[in-house]
N, CA, C and O atoms as CSV, one atom per row, in Angstrom:
chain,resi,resn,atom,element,x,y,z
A,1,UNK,N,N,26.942,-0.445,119.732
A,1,UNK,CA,C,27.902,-0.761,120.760
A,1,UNK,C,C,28.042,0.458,121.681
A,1,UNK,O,O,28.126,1.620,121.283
A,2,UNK,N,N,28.056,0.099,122.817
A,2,UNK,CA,C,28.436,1.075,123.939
A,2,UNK,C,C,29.038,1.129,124.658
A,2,UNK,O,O,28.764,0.154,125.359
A,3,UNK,N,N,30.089,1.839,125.248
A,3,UNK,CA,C,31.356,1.946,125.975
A,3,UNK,C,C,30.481,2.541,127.099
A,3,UNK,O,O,29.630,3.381,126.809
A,4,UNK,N,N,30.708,2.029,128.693
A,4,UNK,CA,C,30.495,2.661,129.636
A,4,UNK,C,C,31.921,3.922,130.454
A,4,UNK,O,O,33.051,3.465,130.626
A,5,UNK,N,N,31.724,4.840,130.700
A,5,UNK,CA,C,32.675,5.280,131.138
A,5,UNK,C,C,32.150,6.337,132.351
A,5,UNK,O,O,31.108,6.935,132.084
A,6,UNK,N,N,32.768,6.619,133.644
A,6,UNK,CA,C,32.897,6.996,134.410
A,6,UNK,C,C,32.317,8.176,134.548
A,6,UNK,O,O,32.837,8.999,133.794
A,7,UNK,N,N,31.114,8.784,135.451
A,7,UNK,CA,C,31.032,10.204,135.330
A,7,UNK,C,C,32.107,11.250,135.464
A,7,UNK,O,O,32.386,12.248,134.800
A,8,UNK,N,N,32.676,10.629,136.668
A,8,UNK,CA,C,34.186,11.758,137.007
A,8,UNK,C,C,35.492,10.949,136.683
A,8,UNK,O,O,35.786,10.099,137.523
A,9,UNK,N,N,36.125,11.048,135.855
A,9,UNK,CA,C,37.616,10.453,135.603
A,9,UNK,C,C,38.387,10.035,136.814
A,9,UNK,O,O,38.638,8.838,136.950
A,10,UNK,N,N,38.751,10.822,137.626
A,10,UNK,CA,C,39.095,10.632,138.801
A,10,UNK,C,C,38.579,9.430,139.738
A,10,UNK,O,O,39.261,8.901,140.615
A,11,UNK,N,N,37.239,9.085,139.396
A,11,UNK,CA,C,36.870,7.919,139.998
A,11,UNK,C,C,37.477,6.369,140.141
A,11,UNK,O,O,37.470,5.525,141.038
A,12,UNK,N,N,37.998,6.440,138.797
A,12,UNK,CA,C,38.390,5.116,137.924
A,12,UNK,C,C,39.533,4.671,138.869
A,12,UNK,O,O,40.255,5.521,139.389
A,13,UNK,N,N,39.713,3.276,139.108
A,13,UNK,CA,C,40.521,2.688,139.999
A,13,UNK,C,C,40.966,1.256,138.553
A,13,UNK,O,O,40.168,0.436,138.097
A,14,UNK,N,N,42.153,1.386,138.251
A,14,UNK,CA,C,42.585,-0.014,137.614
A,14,UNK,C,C,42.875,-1.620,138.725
A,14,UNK,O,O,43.802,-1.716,139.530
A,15,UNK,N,N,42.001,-2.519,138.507
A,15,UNK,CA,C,42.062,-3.253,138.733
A,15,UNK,C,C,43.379,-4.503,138.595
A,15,UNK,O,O,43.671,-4.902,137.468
A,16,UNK,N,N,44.067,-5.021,139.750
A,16,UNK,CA,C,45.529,-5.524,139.616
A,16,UNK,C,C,45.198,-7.126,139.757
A,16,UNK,O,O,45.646,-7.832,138.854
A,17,UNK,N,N,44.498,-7.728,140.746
A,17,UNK,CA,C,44.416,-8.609,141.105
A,17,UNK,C,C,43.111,-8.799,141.676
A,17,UNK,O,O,42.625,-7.806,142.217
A,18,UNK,N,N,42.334,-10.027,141.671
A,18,UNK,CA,C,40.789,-10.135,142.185
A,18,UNK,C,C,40.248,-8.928,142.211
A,18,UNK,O,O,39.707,-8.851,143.314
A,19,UNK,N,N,40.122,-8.176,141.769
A,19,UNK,CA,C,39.280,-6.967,141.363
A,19,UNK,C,C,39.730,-5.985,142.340
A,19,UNK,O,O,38.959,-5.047,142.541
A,20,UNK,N,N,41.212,-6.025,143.213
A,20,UNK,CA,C,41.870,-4.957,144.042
A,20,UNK,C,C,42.345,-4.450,143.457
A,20,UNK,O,O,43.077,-5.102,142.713
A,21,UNK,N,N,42.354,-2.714,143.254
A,21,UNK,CA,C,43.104,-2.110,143.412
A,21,UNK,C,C,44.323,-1.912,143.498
A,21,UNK,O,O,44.213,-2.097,144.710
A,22,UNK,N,N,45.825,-1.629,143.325
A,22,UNK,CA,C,47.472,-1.990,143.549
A,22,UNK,C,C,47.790,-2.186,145.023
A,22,UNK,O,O,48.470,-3.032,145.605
A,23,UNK,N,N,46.801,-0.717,145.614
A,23,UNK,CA,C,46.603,-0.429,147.180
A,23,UNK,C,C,46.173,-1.300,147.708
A,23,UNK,O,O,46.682,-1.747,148.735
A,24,UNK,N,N,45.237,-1.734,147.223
A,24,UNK,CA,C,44.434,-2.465,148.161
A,24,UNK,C,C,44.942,-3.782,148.264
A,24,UNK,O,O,44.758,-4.398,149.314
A,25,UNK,N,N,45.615,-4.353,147.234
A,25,UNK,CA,C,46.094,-5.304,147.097
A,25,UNK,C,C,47.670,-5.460,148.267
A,25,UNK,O,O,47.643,-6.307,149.160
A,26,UNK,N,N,48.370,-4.949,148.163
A,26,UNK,CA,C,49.163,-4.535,148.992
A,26,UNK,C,C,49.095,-4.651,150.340
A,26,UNK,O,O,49.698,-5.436,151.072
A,27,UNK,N,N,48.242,-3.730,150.631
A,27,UNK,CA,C,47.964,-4.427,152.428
A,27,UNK,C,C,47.097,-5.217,152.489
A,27,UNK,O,O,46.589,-5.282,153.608
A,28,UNK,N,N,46.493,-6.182,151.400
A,28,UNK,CA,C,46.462,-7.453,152.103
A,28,UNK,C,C,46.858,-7.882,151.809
A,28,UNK,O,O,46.218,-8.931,151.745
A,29,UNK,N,N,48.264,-8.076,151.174
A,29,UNK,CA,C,49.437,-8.831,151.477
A,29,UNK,C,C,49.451,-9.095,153.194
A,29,UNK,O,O,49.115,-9.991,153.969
A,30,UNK,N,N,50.222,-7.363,153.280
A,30,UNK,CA,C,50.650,-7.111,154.339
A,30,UNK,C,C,50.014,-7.561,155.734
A,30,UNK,O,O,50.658,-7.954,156.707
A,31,UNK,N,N,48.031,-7.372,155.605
A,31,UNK,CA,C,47.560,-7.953,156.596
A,31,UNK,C,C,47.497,-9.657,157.072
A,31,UNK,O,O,47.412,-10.232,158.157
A,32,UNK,N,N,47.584,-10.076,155.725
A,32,UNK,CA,C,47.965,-11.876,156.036
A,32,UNK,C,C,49.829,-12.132,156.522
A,32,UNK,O,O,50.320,-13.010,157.231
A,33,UNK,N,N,50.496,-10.960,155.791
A,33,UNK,CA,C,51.712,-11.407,156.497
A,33,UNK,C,C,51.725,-11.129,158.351
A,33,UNK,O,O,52.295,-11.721,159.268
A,34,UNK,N,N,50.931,-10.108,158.306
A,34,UNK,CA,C,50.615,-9.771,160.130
A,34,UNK,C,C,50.386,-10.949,160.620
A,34,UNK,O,O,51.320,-11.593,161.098
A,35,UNK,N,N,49.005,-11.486,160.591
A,35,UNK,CA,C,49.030,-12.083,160.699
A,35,UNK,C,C,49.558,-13.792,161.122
A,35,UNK,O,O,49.690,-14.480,162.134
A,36,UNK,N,N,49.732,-13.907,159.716
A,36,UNK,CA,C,51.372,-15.150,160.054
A,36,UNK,C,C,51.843,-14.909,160.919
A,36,UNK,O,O,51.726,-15.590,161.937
A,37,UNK,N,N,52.664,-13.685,160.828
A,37,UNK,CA,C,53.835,-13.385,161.679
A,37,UNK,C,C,53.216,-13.728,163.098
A,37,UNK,O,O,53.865,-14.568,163.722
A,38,UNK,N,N,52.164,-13.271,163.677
A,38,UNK,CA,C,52.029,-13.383,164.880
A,38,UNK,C,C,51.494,-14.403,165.598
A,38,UNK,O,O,51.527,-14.556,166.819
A,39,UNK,N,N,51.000,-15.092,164.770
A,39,UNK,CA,C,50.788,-16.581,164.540
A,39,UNK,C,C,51.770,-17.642,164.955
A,39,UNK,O,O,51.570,-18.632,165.659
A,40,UNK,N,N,53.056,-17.161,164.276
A,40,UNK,CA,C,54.361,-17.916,164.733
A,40,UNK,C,C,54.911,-17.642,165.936
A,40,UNK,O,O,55.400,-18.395,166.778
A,41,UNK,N,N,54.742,-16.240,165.906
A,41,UNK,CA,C,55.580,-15.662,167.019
A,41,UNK,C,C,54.927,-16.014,168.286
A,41,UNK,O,O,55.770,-16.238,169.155
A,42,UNK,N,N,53.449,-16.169,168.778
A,42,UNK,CA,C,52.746,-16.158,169.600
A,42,UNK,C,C,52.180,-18.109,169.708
A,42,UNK,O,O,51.360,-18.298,170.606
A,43,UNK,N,N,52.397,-18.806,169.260
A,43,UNK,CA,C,51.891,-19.840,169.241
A,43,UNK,C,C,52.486,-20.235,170.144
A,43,UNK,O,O,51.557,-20.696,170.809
A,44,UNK,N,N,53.604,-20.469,170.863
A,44,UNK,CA,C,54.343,-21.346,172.124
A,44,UNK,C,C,53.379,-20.081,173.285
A,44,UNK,O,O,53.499,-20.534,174.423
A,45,UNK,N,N,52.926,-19.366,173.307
A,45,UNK,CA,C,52.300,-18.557,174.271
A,45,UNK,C,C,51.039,-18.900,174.845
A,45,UNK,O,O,50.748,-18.940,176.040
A,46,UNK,N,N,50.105,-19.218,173.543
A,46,UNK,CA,C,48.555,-18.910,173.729
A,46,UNK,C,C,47.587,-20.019,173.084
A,46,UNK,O,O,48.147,-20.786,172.300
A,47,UNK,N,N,46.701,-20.143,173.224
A,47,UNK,CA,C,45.952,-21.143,173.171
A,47,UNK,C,C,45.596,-20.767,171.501
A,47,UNK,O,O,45.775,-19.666,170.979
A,48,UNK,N,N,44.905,-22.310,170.661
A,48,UNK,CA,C,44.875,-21.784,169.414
A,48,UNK,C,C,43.535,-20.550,169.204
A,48,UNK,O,O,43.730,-19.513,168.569
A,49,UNK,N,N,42.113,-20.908,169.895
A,49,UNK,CA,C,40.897,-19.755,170.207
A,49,UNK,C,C,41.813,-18.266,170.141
A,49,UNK,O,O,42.130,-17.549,169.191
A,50,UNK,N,N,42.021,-18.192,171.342
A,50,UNK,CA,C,42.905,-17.155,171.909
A,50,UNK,C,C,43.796,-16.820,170.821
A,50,UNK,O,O,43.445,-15.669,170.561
A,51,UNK,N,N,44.955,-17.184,169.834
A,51,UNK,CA,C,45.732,-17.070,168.504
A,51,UNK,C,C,44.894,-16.471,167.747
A,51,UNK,O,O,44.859,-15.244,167.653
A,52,UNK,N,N,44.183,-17.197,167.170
A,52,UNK,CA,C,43.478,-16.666,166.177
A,52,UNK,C,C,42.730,-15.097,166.346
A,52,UNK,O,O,42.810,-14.105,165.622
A,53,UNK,N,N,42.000,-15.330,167.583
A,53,UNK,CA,C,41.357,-13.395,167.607
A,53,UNK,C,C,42.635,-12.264,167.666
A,53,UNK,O,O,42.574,-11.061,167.410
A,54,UNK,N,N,44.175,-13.320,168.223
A,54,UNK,CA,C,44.864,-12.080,168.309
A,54,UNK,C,C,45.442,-11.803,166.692
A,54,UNK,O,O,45.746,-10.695,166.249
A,55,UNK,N,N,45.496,-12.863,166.082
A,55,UNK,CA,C,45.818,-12.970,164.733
A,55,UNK,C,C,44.810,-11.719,163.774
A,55,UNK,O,O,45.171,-10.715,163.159
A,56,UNK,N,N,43.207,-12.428,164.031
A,56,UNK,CA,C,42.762,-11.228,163.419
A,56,UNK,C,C,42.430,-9.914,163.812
A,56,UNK,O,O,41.982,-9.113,162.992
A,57,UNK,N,N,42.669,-9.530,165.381
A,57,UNK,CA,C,42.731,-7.662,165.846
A,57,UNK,C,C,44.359,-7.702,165.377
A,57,UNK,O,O,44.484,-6.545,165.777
A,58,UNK,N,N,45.683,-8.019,164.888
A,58,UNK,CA,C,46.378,-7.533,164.598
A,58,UNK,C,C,46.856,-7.168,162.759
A,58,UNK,O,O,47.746,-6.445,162.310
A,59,UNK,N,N,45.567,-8.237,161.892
A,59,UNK,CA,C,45.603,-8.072,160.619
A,59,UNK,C,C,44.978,-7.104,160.274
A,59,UNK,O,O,45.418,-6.403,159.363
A,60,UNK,N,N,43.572,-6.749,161.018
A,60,UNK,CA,C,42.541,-5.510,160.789
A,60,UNK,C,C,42.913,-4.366,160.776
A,60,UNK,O,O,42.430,-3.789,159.802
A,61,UNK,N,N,43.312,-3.961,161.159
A,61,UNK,CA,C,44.187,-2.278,160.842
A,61,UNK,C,C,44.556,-2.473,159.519
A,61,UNK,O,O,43.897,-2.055,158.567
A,62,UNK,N,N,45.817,-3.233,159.413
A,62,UNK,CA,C,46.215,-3.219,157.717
A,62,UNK,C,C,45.175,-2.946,156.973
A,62,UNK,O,O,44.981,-1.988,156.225
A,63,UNK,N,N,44.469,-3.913,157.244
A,63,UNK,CA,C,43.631,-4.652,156.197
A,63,UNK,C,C,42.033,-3.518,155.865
A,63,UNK,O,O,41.209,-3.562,154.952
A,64,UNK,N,N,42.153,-2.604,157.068
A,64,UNK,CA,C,40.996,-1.622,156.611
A,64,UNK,C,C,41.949,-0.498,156.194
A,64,UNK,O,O,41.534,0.247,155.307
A,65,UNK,N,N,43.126,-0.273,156.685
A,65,UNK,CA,C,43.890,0.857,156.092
A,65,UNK,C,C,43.704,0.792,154.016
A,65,UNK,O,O,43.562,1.730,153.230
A,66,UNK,N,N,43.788,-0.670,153.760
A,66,UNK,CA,C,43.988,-0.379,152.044
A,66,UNK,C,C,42.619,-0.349,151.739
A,66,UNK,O,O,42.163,-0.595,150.622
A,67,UNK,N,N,42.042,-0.084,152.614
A,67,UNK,CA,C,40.281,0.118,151.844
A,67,UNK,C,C,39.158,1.561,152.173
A,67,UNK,O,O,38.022,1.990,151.974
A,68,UNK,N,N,40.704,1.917,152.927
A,68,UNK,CA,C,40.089,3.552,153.341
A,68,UNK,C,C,39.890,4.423,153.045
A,68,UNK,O,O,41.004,4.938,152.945
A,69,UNK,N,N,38.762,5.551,152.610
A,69,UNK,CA,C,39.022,6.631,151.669
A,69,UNK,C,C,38.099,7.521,152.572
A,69,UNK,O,O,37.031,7.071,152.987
A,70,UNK,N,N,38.512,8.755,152.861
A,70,UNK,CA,C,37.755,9.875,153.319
A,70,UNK,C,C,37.919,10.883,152.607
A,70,UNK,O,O,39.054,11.358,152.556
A,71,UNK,N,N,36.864,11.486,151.871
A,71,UNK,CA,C,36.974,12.894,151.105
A,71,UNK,C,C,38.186,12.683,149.973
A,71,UNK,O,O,38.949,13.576,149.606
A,72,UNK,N,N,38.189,11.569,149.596
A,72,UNK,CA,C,39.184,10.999,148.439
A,72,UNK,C,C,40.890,11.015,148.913
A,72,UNK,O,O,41.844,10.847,148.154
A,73,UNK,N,N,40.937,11.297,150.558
A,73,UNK,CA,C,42.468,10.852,151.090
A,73,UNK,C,C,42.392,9.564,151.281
A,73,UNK,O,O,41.316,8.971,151.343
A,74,UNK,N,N,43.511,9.016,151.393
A,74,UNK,CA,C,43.917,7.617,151.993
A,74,UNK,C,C,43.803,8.080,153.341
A,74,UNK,O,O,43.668,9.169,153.901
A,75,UNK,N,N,43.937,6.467,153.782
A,75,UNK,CA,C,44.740,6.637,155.231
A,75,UNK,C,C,45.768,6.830,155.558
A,75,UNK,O,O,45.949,7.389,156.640
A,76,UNK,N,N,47.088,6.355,154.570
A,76,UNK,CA,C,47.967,6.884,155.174
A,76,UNK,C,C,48.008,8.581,154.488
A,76,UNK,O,O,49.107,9.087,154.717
A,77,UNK,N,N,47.220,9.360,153.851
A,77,UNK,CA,C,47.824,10.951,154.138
A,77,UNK,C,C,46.613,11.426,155.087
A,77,UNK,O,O,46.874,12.438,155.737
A,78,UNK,N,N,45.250,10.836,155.293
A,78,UNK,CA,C,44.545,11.119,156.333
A,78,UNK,C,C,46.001,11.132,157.499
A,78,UNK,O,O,46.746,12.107,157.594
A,79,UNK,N,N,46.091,10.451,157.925
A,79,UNK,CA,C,46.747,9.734,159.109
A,79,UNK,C,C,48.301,10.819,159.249
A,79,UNK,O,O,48.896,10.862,160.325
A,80,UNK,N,N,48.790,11.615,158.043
A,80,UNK,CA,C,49.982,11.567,157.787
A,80,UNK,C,C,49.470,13.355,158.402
A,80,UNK,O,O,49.999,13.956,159.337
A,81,UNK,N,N,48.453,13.795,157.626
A,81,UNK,CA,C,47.770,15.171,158.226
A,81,UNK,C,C,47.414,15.824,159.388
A,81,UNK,O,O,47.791,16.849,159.957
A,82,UNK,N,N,46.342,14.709,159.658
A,82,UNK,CA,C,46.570,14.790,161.277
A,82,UNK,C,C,47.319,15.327,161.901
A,82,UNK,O,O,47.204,16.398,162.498
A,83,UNK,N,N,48.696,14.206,161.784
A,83,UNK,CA,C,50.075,14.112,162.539
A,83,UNK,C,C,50.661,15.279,162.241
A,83,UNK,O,O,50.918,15.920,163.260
A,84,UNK,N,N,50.965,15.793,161.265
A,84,UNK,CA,C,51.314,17.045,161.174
A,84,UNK,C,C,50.739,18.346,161.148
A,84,UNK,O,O,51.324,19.416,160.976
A,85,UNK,N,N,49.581,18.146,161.331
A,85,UNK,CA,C,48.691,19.320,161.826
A,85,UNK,C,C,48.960,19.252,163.580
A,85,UNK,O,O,48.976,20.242,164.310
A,86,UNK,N,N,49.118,18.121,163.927
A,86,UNK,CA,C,49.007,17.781,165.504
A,86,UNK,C,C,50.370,18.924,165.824
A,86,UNK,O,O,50.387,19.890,166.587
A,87,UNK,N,N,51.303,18.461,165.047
A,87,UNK,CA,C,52.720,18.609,165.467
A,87,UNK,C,C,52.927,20.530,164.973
A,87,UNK,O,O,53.495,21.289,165.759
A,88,UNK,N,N,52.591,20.837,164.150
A,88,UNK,CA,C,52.717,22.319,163.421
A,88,UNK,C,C,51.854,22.958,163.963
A,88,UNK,O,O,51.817,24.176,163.788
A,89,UNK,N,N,50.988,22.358,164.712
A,89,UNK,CA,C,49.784,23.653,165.258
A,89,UNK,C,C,50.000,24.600,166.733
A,89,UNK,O,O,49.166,25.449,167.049
């Protein structure tokens, strides 16, 4: 019998739901609630074609934010660094 295990510990991500992540799972909540939301909010406005692309350029941000990793930051402390490098420098 053989146990597979991780070269670097740090790698390991526990799986919550469909094989996401807690994170990842999370904003796509959040990106289908975008979604919706603007869906409702925008439907007496715009045609359904027209709805839908605005539906999905306003879910996509979320929705790549919980799948983002640079040099093992997120996006939001990528994003959070930046900003305060912007602001402290």
């Amino acid at each position: 019998m053989e146990v597979k295990i991780n070269r670097e510990i740090g790698d390991y991500t526990e799986s919550v739901y469909f094989g996401l992540s807690l994170r990842q799972f999370i904003f796509s909540i959040l990106a289908c609630g975008v979604a919706v939301g603007l869906y409702f909010l925008l439907k007496p406005l715009f045609g359904i074609e027209t709805l839908s692309w605005v539906c999905i350029l306003g879910a996509a941000p979320f929705a790549a934010i919980g799948f983002f990793s640079w040099h093992g930051m997120t996006a939001e402390k990528d994003i959070l660094t930046k900003y305060l490098n912007f602001i402290y420098k």
